[in-house]
TORFI-943090 format. One record per residue (C-alpha): residue number from 1; residue in one letter; y, z, x. Coordinates in nm, 3 decimals. Layout:
BEGIN
{NUM "A" {Y Z X}}
...
// end
This chain:
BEGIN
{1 "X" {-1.497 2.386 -2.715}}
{2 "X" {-1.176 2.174 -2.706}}
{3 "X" {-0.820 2.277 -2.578}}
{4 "X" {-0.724 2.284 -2.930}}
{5 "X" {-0.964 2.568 -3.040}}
{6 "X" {-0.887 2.794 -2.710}}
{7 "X" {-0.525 2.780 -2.721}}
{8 "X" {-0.579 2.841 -3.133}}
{9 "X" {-0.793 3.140 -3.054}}
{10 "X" {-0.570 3.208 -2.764}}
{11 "X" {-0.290 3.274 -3.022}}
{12 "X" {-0.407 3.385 -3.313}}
{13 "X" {-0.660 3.660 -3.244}}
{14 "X" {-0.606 3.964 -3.220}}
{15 "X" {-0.754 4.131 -2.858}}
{16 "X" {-0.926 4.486 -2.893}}
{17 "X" {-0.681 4.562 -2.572}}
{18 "X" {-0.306 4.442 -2.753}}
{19 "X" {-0.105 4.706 -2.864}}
{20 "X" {0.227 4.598 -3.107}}
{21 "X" {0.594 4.685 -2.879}}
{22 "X" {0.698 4.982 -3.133}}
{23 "X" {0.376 5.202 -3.078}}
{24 "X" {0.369 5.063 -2.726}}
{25 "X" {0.701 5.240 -2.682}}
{26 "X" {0.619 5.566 -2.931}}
{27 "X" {0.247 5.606 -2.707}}
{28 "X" {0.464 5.573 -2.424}}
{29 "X" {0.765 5.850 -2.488}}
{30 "X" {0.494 6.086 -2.646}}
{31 "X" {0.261 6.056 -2.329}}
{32 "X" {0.479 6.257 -2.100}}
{33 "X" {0.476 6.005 -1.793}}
{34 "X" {0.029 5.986 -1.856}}
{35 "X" {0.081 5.574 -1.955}}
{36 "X" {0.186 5.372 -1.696}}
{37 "X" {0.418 5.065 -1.816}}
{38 "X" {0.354 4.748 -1.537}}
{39 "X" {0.606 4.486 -1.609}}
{40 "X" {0.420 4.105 -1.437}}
{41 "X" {0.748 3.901 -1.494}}
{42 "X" {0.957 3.779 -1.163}}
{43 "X" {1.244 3.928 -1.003}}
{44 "X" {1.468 3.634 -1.175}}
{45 "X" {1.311 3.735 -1.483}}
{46 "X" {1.393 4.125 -1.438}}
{47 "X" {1.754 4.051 -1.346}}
{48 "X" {1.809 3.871 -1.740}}
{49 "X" {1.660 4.242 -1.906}}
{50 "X" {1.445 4.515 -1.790}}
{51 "X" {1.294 4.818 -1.907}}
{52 "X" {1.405 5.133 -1.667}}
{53 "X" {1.109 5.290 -1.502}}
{54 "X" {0.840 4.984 -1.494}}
{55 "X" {0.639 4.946 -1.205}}
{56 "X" {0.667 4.516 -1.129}}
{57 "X" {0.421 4.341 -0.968}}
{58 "X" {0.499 3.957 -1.032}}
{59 "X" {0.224 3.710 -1.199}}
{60 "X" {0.315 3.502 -0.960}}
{61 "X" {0.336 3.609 -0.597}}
{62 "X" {0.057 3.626 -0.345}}
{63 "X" {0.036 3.978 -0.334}}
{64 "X" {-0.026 4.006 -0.697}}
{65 "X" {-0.401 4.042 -0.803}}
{66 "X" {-0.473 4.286 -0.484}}
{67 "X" {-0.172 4.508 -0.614}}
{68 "X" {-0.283 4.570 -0.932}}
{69 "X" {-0.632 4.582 -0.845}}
{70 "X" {-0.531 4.855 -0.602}}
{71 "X" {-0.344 5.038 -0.869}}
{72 "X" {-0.597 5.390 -0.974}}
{73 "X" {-0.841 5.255 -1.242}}
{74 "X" {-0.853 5.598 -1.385}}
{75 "X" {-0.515 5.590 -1.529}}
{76 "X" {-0.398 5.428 -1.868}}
{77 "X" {-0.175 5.107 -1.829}}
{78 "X" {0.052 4.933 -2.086}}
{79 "X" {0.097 4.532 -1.903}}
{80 "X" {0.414 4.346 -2.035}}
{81 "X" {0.558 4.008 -1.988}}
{82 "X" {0.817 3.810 -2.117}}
{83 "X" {0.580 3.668 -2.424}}
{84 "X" {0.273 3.836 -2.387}}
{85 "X" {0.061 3.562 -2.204}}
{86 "X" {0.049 3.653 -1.842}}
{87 "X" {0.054 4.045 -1.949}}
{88 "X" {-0.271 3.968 -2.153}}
{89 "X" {-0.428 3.770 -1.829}}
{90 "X" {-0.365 4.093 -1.611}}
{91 "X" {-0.523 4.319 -1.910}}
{92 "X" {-0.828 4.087 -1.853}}
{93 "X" {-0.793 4.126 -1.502}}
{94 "X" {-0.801 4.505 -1.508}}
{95 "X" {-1.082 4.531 -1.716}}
{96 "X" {-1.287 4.234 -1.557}}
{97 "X" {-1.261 4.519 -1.246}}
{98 "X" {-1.368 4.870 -1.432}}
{99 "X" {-1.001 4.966 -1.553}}
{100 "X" {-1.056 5.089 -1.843}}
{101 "X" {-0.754 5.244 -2.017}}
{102 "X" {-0.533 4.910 -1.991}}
{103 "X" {-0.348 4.742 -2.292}}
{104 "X" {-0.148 4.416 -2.332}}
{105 "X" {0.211 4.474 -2.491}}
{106 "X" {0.135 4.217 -2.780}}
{107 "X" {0.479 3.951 -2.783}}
{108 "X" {0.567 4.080 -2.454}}
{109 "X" {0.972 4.136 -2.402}}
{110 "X" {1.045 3.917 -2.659}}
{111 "X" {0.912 4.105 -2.893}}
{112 "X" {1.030 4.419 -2.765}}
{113 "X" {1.369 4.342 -2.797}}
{114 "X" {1.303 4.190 -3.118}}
{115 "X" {1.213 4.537 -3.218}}
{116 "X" {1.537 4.678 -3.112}}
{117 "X" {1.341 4.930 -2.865}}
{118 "X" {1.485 5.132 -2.627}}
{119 "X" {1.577 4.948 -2.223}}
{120 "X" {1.457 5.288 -2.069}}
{121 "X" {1.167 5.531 -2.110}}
{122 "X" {1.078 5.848 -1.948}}
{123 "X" {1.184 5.933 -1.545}}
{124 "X" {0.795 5.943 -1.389}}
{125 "X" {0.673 5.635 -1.618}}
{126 "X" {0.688 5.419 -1.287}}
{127 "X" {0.475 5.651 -1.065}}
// end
């Protein structure tokens, strides 16, 4: 398979595990504090906008993968990033390593904000 066909199917299929930013956001207020929101972006990145009450854990850093994978796999997760890429890569992750309630905020913060949703959610989303 060439580069051309992954990145196609890369971007333009839709994942069993994506979930759009508005019912992200409605699952999320309606759970009372039962889905966890994990933001992957950096610190730099979470200075520019961030959403109140997000656990981070950044894509990047050493620490990452043993953080997550150390987070309780018998919780439900929504994973968010600034476009949807690296949050998608830690869904995998997860469910590569029996998570199984763990969904990929489809367009990541972009999209979030594109949808005019809320900066904050529920006290307790971040525990």
């Amino acid at each position: 398979m060439n580069f051309t066909v992954i990145v196609f199917l890369y971007f333009f299929t839709q994942n069993t595990y994506d979930i759009l930013p508005n019912i992200a956001f409605k699952n999320i207020m309606d759970s009372d504090s039962k889905i966890i929101l994990i933001d992957v972006r950096s610190k730099q990145e979470l200075d520019d906008i961030m959403i109140n009450g997000v656990l981070n854990y950044d894509f990047n850093s050493d620490e990452f993968e043993n953080s997550v994978l150390g987070l309780d796999i018998d919780k439900t997760y929504y994973v968010i990033c600034r476009s949807g890429r690296r949050s998608g890569i830690t869904t995998e992750l997860m469910l590569k390593n029996r998570f199984e309630n763990v969904f990929n905020i489809k367009g990541g913060m972009i999209k979030w904000v594109d949808s005019n949703l809320k900066l904050s959610i529920k006290k307790g989303h971040n525990k």
